[in-house]
N, C-alpha and C positions, 0 to 999 in steps of 0.2 A: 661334928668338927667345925672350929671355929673357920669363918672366913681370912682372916690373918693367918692362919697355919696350913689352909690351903691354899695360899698366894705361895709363900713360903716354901711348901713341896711341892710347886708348879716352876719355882726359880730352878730349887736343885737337882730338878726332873730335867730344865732344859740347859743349866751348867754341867752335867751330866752326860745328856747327849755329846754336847759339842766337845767336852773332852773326849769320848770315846774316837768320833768322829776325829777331832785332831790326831791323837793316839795311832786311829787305823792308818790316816796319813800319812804320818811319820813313817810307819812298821813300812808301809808298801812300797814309800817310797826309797826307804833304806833297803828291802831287797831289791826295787830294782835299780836301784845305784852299785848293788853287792854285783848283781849278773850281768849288768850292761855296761857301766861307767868303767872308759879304759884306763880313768885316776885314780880305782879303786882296788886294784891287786896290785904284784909287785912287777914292777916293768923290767923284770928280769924276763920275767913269762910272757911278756905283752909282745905283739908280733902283729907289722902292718901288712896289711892283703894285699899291697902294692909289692912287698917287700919280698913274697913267698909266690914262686912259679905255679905253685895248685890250688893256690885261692884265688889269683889274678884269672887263671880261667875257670877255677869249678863255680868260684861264687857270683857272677855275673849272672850265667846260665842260671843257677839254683834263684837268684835272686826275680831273673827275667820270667819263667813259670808262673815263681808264686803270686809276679804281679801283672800276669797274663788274668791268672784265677783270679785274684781278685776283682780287677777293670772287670771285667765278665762278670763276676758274681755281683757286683756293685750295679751293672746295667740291668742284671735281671731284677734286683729292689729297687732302683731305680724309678721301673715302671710301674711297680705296685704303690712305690711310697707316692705319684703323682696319682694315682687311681686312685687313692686313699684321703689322699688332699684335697682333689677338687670334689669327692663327695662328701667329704665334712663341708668344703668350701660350700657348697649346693645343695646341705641338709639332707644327702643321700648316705645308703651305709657303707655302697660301694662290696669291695670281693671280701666274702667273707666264707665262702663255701668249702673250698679247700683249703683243707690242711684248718688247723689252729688259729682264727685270725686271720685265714686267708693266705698265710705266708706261704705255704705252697705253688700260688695261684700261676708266678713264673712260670714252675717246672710243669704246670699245665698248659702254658699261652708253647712253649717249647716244644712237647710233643704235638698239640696242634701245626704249630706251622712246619715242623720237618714232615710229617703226614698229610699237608695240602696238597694238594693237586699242582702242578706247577707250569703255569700255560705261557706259551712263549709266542708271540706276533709271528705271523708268517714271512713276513715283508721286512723284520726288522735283521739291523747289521750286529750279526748274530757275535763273533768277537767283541763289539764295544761291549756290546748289550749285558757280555757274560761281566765284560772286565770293569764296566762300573761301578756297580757294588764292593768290587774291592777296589778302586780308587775312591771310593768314600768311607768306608768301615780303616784300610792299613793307617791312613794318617793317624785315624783318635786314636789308633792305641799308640803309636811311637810317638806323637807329640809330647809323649809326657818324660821319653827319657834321656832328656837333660835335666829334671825338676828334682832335685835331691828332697826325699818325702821327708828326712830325718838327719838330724847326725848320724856321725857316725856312732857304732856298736860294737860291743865286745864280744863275741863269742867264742867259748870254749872248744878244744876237739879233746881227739882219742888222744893226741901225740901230747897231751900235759901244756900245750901252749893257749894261749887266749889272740883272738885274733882281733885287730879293728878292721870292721867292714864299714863302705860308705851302705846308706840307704838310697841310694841312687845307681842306675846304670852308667852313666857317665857327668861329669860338670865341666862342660868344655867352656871355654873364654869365651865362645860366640852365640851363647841359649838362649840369648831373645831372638838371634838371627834362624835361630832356627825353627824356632814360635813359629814364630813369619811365615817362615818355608811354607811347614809342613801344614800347619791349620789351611793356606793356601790352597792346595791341592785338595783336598777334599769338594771344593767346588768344582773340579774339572771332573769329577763323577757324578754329580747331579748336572752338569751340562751335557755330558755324553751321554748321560739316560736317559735325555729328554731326546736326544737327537736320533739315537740308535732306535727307539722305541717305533716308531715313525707313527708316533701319533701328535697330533697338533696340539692337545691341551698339554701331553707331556715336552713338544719343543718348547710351549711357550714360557715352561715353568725352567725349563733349563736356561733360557733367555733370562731369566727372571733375575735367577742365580747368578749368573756372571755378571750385570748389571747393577744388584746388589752387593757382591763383592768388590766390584771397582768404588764405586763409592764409600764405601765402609773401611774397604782396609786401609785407606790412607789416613783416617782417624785414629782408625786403630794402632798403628806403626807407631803414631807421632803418641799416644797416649803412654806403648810402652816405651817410648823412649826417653820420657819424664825421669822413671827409676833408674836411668842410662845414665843421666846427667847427675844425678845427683850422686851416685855412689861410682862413678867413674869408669865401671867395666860393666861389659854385658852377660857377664857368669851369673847366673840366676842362685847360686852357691854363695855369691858376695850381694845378692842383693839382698835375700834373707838373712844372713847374717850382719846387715845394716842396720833392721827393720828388730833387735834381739825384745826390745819394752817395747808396749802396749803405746807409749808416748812417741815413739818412731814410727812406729808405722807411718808410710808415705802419703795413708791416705789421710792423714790429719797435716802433711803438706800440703798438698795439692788435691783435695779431693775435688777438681775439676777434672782435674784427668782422670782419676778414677770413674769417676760417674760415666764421662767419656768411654769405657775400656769398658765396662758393663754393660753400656748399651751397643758398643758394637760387637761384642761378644753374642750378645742374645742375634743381632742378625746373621754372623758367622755362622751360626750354629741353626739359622733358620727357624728360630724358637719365635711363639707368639709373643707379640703381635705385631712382629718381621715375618712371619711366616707365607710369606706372598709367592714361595716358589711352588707348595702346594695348597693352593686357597678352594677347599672343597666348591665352593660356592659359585666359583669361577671358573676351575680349571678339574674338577674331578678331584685327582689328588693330586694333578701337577706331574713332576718329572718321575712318579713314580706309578701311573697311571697303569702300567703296561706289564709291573712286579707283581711275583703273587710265589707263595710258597716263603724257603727260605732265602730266594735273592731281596723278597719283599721286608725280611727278618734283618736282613744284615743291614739294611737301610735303616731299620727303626733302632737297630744295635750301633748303630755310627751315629743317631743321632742322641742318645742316651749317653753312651759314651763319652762324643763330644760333650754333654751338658756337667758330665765330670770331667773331664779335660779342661774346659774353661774354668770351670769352680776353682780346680787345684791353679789355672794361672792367675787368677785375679786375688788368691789367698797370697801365693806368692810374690807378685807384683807389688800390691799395696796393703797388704792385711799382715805381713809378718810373716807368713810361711806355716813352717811346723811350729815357730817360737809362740808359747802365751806365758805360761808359768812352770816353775821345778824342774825345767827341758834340760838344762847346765845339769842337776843335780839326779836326772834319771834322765839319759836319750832317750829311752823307748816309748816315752809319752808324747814325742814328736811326732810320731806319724798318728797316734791315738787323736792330738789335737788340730791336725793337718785334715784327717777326715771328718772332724766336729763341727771344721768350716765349711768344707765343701758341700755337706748336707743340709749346713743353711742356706751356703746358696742354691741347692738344688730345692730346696722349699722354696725361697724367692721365685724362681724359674715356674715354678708351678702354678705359685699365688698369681704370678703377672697373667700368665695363662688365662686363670681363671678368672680375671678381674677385668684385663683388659682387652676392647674389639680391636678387630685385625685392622688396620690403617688402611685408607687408598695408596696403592702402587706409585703414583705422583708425589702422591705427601711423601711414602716413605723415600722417596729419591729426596727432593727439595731437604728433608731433616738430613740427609746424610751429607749434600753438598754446602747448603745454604747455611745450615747452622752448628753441625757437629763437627767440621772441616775447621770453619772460623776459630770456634772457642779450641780448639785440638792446637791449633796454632797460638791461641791467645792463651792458653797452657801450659805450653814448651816456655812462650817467651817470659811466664811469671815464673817458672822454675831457674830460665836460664839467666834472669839477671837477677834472682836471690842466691842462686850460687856462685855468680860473678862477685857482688858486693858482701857475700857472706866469707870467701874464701879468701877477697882483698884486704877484710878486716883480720880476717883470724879466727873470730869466734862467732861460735854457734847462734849466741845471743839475737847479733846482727839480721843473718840468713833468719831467723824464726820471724825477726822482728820485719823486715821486709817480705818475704811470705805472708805474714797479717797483714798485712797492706794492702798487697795485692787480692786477697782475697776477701778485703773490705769492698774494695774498687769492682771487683767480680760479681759480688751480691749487689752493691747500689749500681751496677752497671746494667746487671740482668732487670732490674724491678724498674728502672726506666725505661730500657728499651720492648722491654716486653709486656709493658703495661698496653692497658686500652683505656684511651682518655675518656669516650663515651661511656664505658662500659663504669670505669671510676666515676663519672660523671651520675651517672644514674642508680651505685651503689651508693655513692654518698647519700643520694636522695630517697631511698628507701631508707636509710638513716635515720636521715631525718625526722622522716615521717614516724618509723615505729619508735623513736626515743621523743616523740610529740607529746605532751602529756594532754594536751586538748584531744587529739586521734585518740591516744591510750583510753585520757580517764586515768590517768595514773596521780594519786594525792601526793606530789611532791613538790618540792621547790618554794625558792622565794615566790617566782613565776603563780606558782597557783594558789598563794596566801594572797598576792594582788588581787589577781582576776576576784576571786572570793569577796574579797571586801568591798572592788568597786562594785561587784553585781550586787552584795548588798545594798548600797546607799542607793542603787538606781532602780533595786526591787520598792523601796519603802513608797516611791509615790501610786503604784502600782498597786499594794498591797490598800493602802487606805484609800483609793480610788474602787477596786473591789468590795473592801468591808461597807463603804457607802453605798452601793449600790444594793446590796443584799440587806441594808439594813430598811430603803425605801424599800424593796418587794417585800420583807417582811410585816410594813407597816402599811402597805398598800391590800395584803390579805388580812389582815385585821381588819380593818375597813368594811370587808363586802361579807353578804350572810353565808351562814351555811347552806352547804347544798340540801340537806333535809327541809329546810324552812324554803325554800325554792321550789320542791315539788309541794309542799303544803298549803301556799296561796296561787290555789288554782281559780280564772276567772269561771263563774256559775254559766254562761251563756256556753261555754264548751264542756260542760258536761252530761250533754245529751239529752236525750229525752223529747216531749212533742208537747 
């Protein structure tokens, strides 16, 4: 077979594919626009859950369950998918013994801890002690239910009707207010573990935590209330719904605040390389010194948790939500694309882990007041006067076109002030030296056609100054005999004899 006719059925092998693949598309997208889309039957049949006494209360409950299981089933892969990560991260195989791949490895790490041994301090203040773990585990999970995961959906019953449910518990007007609240509180469980425990290395790490949290959450606050301003209400329902294309999303407004809301997300949550409230090396394991069993479990399940809790707020804060593509034309890809994000950032979360050391306790205070505070502020105020002079004008144009400004201003702001002039001073100079073509030896340039030529003319006197010289020692051993005729005129008086 000719190579032109195997080009040829190598095109219509992959014209082929990609139709199929469009085709499957198509097909799966039109049933589930058929099952889910409440624009898709006849709104004779169509019936809202707000609207019916027994779905306002059966489906909440039914809803609240299944997203009980899941948060829970998401913290037990959770812990595998970063087991998993940082031994690729570290050319290790990691859990691979149980189950298929290891995927079972959870429901082994589970039976272990509810069958530990469960040792409690003698001296410790035995009520806090019980009630921390659950003042750090109930937050992560209610944090999430003002975050609408999805549109709403259609579902059928027995009664011939189609129902719209929200994919959310509730969207009240005040969900960022409640961010706030509740991520809050989870720190007064790693302070009272540390305190009740009455162990030192564990007060110190509950000290740790409240000191970390004051500094932090005041960046935090002002970072969510970037997406406050700009879309005018705090219903996290209207902010995802602002955010519908890839081109709105907020963090290609202001991705200062975002980066901001990242970073203090990871110390909220006590993730490396914020994790100063249990720093092995320092402190044991910190405010949790003193756990063992499953109060030890519910700790590492609030902090899993939490690292999807934050995921799912910073998807919807500044990444768009559940919206990417065909969301409008099939709801139930919304929550499909809502956990797509989350699981990057929960890869994030692991990679930084892995990548990067734990900060000194000073630094990390000084980053939280000195620098993340600053720009938190210097964030709000690029937001708050592109939506001043964008909403004076009328058009969008404007606010885009001030927002690039400000974030021109923002990058040549940061690369001055956070330059080091020596440090530039001395990079230059290594520059230098390796683009040197004298240091290299590198045959380029005008530069080294000169050098070349002068060293020719000032070799030539050199050169004929040598060749004269070599030409007397060759005519100066012409001259003298050989050395055979040297041992052959020997004088007769020294050759012996009487």
């Amino acid at each position: 077979m000719s190579t032109p006719v195997k080009i040829g059925l190598g095109l219509v092998a992959v014209v082929v594919v990609f139709a199929a693949l469009a085709a499957g598309l198509f097909v799966t997208v039109s049933v589930l626009q058929a099952l889910f889309d409440p624009n898709f039957v006849d709104p004779q049949r169509v019936v809202q859950c707000s609207a019916s006494s027994t779905c306002s209360v059966l489906w909440p409950i039914v809803f609240g369950v299944i997203f009980v299981l899941v948060i829970v089933t998401g913290f037990a892969y959770t812990t595998l998918l970063e087991r998993k990560f940082i031994a690729w991260f570290q050319q290790r195989v990691g859990p691979n013994r149980v189950g298929p791949l290891g995927l079972l490895q959870p429901a082994a790490d589970a039976i272990k801890l509810i069958f530990k041994e469960d040792i409690i301090p003698d001296k410790a203040d035995k009520p806090i002690y019980y009630l921390a773990p659950l003042l750090k585990t109930v937050p992560a999970l209610i944090v999430l239910a003002v975050v609408p995961l999805g549109p709403s959906i259609l579902l059928p019953w027995i009664d011939g009707f189609y129902y719209v449910v929200p994919l959310g518990l509730a969207d009240v007007n005040v969900g960022v207010l409640w961010l706030l609240a509740i991520t809050s509180i989870g720190t007064y469980g790693i302070t009272l573990a540390g305190w009740a425990s009455n162990n030192k290395y564990a007060m110190l790490g509950g000290l740790r935590a409240s000191a970390q949290m004051i500094s932090y959450e005041l960046s935090l606050g002002l970072a969510m209330a970037v997406p406050v301003m700009i879309v005018g209400s705090m219903s996290l329902g209207a902010i995802i719904e602002a955010q519908k294309y890839i081109h709105q999303w907020f963090v290609f407004q202001n991705p200062l605040a975002a980066g901001i809301l990242i970073l203090t997300l990871f110390a909220e949550v006590s993730r490396a390389p914020f994790d100063l409230v249990e720093a092995e090396q320092e402190l044991t394991a910190g405010f949790m010194t003193e756990y063992s069993g499953m109060k030890f479990a519910m700790f590492m399940m609030a902090e899993y948790i939490g690292m999807i809790a934050v995921g799912v707020i910073v998807a919807t804060m500044y990444f768009g939500g559940y919206h990417f593509f065909l969301v409008d034309q099939a709801p139930i890809l919304g929550p499909i694309f809502l956990i797509g994000k989350v699981v990057l950032f929960l890869i994030f979360f692991v990679w930084a882990r892995a990548t990067l050391p734990r900060v000194r306790y000073d630094r990390l205070m000084a980053l939280g007041w000195k620098v993340l505070l600053p720009l938190a502020l210097l964030a709000v105020t690029w937001t708050a006067i592109a939506t001043v002079i964008g909403d004076a004008s009328g058009s969008p144009f404007v606010y885009t076109v001030v927002s690039g400004i400000f974030f021109v201003v923002v990058v040549a702001g940061g690369f001055y002030f956070l330059r080091d002039p020596e440090e530039a001073k001395t990079r230059a100079e290594e520059a230098d030296l390796a683009n040197d073509p004298i240091v290299t030896g590198e045959r380029r340039g005008p530069v080294w056609t000169a050098l070349n030529v002068v060293g020719g003319f000032v070799a030539i006197p050199f050169v004929l100054v040598e060749g004269l010289i070599r030409g007397l020692e060759t005519v100066e051993k012409a001259g003298q005999p050989a050395k055979s005729d040297e041992k052959a005129i020997v004088p007769k008086e020294t050759t012996g004899g009487d």
